[in-house]
Rosetta silent file (secondary structure, phi, psi, omega in degrees, C-alpha in Angstrom):
SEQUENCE: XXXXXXXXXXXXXXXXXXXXXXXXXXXXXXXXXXXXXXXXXXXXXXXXXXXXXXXXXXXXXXXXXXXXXXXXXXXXXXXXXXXXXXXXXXXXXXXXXXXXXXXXXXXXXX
SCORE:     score description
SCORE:     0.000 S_00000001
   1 L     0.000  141.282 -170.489  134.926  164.165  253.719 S_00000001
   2 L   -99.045  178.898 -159.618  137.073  167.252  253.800 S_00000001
   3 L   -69.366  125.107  160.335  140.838  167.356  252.594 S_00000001
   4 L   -64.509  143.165 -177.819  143.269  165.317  255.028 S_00000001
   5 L   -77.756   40.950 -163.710  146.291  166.782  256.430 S_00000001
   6 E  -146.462  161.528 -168.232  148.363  164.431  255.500 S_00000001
   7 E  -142.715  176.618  179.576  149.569  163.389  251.091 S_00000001
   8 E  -143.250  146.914 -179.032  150.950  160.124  250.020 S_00000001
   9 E  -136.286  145.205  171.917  153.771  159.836  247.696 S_00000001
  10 E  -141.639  145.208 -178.079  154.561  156.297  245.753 S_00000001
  11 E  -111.312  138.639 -150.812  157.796  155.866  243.905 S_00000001
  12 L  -173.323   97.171 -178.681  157.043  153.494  240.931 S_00000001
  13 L    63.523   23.873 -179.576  159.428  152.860  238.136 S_00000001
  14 L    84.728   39.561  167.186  161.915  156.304  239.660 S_00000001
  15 L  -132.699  147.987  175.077  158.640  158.310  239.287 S_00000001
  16 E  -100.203  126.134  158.519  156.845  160.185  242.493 S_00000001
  17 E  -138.509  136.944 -175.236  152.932  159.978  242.044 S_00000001
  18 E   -86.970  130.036 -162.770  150.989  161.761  244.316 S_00000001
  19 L  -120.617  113.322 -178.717  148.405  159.592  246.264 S_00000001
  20 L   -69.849  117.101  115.069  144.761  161.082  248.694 S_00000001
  21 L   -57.423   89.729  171.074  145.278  159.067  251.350 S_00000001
  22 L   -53.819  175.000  138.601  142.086  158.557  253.035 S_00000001
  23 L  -136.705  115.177  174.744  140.973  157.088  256.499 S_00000001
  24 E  -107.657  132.748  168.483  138.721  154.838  255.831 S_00000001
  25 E   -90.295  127.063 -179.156  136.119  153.031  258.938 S_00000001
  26 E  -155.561  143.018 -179.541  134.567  150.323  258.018 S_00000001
  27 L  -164.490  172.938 -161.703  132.036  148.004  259.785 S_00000001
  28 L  -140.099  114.188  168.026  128.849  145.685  258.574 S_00000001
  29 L   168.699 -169.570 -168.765  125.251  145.474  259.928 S_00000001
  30 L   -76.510  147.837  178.975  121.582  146.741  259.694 S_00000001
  31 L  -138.567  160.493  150.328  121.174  150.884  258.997 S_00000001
  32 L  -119.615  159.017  169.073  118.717  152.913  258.160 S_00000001
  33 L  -112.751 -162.583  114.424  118.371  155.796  256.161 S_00000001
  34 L  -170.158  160.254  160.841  116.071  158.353  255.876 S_00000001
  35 E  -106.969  152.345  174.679  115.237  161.969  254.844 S_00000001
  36 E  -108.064  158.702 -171.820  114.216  164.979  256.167 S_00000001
  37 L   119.648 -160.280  137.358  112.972  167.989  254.790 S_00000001
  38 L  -100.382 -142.037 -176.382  111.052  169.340  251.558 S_00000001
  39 L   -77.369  -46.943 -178.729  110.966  170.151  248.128 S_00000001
  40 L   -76.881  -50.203 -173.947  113.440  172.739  248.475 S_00000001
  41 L  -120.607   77.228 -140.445  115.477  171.530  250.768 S_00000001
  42 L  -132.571  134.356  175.603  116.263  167.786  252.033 S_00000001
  43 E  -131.625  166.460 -179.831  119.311  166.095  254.104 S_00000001
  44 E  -114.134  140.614 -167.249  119.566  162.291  255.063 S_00000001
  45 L  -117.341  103.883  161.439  119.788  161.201  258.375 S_00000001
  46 L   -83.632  160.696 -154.098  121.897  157.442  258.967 S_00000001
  47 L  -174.369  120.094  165.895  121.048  155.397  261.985 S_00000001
  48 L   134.734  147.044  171.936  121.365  152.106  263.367 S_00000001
  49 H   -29.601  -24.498 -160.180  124.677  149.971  264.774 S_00000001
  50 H   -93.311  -33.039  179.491  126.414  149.565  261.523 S_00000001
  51 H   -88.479  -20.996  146.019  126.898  153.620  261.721 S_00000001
  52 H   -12.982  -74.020 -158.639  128.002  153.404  265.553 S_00000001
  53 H  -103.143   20.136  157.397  130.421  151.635  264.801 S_00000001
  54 H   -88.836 -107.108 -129.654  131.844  153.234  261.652 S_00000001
  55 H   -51.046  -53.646  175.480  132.337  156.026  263.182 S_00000001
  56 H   -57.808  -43.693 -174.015  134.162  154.469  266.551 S_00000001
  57 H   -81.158  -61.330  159.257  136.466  152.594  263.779 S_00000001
  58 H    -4.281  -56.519  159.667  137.001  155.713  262.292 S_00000001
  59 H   -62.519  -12.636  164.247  138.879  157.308  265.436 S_00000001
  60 H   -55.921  -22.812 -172.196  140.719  154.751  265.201 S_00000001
  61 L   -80.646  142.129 -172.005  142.377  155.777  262.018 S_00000001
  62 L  -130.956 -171.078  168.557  145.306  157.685  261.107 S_00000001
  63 L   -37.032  108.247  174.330  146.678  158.874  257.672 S_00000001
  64 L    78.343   12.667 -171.989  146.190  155.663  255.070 S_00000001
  65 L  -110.959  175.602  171.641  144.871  153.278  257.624 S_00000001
  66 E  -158.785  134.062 -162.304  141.335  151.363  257.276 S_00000001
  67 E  -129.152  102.496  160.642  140.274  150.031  260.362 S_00000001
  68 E   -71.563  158.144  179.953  137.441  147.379  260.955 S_00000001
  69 L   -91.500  153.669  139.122  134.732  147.451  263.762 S_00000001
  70 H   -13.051  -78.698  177.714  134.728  144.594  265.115 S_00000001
  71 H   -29.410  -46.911 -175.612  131.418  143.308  263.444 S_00000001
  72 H   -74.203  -59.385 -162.114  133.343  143.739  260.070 S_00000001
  73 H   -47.781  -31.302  171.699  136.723  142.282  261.263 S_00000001
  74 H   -76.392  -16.223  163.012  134.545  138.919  261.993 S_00000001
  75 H   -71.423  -19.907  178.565  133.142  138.482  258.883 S_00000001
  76 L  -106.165  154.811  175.075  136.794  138.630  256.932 S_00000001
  77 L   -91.787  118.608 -179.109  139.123  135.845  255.700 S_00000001
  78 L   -74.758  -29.189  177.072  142.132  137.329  257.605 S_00000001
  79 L   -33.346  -69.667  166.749  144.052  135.061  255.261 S_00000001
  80 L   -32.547  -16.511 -168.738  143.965  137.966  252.351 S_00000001
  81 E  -130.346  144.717  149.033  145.188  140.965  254.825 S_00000001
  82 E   -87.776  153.824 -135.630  148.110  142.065  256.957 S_00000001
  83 L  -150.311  154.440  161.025  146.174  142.839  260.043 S_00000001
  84 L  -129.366   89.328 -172.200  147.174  144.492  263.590 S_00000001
  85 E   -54.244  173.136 -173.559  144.532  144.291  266.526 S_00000001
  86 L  -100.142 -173.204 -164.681  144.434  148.136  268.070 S_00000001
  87 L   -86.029   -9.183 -171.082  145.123  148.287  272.030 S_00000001
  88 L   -97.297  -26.674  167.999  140.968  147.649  272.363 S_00000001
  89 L    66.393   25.993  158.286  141.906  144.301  271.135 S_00000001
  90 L  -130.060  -35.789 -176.293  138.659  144.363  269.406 S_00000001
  91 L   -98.826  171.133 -164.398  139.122  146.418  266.084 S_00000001
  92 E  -138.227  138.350  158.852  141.957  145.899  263.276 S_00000001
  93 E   -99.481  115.214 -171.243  143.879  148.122  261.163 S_00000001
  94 E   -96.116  170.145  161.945  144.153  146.329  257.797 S_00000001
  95 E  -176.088  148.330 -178.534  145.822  146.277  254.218 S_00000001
  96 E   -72.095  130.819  157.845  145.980  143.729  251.223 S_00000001
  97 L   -34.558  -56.554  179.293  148.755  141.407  251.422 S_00000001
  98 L   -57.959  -32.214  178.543  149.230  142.739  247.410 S_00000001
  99 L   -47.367  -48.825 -158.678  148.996  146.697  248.531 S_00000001
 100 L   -49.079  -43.285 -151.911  152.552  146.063  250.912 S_00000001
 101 L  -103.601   62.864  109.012  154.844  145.782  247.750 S_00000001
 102 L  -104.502  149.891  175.896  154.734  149.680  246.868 S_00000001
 103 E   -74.083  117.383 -149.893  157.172  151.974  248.231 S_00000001
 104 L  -113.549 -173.124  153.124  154.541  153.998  250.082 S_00000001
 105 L   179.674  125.521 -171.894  156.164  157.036  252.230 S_00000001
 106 E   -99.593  123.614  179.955  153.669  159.359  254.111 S_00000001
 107 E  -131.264  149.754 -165.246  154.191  163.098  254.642 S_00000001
 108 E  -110.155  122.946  172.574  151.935  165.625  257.052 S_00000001
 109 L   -66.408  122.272 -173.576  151.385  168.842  254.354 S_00000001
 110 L   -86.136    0.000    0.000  152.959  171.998  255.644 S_00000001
């Protein structure tokens, strides 16, 4: 994954610590793998619904969000998350109930 435009800062006892804010896609079903190549040279190829639709929750995503596919979002005890459906009314941008209580603040790196 290359560097995101975007940094996280958390204030924590009067201290600033700097935080990678990913965007993480996340979804659950059958994949495949496989590789290609030779001896010298070899890449992996993924395949199959479960990578569909990582990737589709993935656009979904902005600085620091994690977003279920659908597939995944049915499979969780929503009890455990604060949870938003997106405007597709099928995928959710999530976060642990426990996560909420840091003073998060999000900046786009100049």
């Amino acid at each position: 994954m290359e560097g995101s435009k975007y940094s996280c800062h958390a204030l924590l006892s009067g201290r600033f610590f700097f935080l990678s804010m990913p965007e993480i896609g996340v979804s659950a079903g059958e994949m495949s793998v496989t590789f290609l190549g030779n001896d010298e040279y070899r890449v992996y190829v993924e395949l199959g619904p479960a990578i569909r639709e990582v990737n589709e929750a993935e656009h979904h995503c902005g600085a620091g969000h994690i977003v279920l596919s659908p597939t995944a979002w049915e499979l969780c005890s929503k009890s455990f998350y604060n949870y938003e459906l997106l405007p597709d009314q099928q995928h959710a941008r999530v976060s642990l109930k426990w996560l909420t209580t840091f003073n998060f603040f999000i900046q786009e790196k100049g």
